[in-house]
C-alpha positions in Angstrom: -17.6 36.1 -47.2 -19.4 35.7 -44.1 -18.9 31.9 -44.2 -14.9 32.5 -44.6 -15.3 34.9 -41.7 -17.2 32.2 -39.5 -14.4 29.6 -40.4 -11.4 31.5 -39.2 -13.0 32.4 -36.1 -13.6 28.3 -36.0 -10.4 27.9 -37.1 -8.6 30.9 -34.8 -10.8 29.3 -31.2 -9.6 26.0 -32.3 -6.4 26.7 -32.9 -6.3 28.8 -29.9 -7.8 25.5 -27.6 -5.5 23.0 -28.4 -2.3 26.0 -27.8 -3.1 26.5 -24.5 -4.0 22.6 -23.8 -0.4 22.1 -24.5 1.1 24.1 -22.9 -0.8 23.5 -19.5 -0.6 19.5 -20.2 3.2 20.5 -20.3 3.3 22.0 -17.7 0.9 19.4 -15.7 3.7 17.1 -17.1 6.5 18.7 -15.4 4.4 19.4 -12.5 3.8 16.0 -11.8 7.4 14.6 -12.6 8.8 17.8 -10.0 6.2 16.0 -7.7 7.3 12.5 -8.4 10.9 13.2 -7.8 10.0 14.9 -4.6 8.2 12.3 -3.4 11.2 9.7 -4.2 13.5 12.0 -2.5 11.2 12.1 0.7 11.2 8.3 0.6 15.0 7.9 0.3 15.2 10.4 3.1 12.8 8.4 5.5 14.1 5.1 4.6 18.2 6.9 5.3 16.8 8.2 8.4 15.0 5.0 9.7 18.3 3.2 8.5 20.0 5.1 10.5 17.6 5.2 13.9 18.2 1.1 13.4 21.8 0.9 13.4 21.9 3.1 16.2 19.7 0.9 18.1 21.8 -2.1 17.4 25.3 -0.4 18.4 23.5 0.5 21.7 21.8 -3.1 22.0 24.7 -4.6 21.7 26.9 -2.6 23.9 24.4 -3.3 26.9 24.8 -7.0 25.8 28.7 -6.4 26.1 28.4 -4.9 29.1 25.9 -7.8 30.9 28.4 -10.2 29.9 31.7 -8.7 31.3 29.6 -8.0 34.4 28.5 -11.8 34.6 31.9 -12.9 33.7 33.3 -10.5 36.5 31.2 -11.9 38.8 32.0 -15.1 38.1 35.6 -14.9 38.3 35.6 -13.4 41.4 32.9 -16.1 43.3 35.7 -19.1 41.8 38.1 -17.1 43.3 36.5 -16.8 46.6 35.3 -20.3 46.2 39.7 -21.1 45.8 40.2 -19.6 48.5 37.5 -21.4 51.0 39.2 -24.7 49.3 42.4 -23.7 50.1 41.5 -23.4 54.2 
């Protein structure tokens, strides 16, 4: 009797271990994939966001280039027109 009462309590602790390891290795599982997709969603956010910082730094590169040449092209116009006009006297 006492060596059917010592396996059960074998048997109940055992059984009783590898419950619980289960369930918290499920929920380590879960943990961990809540952390991987949070971490993916941080990284798509940063890589949208530096994207984005880029683009923007383009558009404004390339308006000041737009703007250099119109001035140049300005200021060249007007010294052939002056230069007409000397040829012209």
């Amino acid at each position: 009797m006492k060596k059917l009462i010592a396996i059960l309590a074998v048997t109940i602790s055992v059984t009783a271990c590898n419950n619980g390891s289960t369930e918290s290795a499920a929920a380590a599982t879960d943990t961990a994939a809540a952390t991987a997709a949070a971490a993916v969603d941080t990284a798509s956010k940063m890589v949208s966001a530096a994207t984005d910082s880029a683009s923007k730094m383009v558009s404004a590169a390339t308006d000041s280039a737009s703007k250099m040449v119109n001035k140049a092209a300005d200021s060249a116009t007007k010294m052939v027109d002056k230069a007409a006009e000397k040829a012209k006297k």
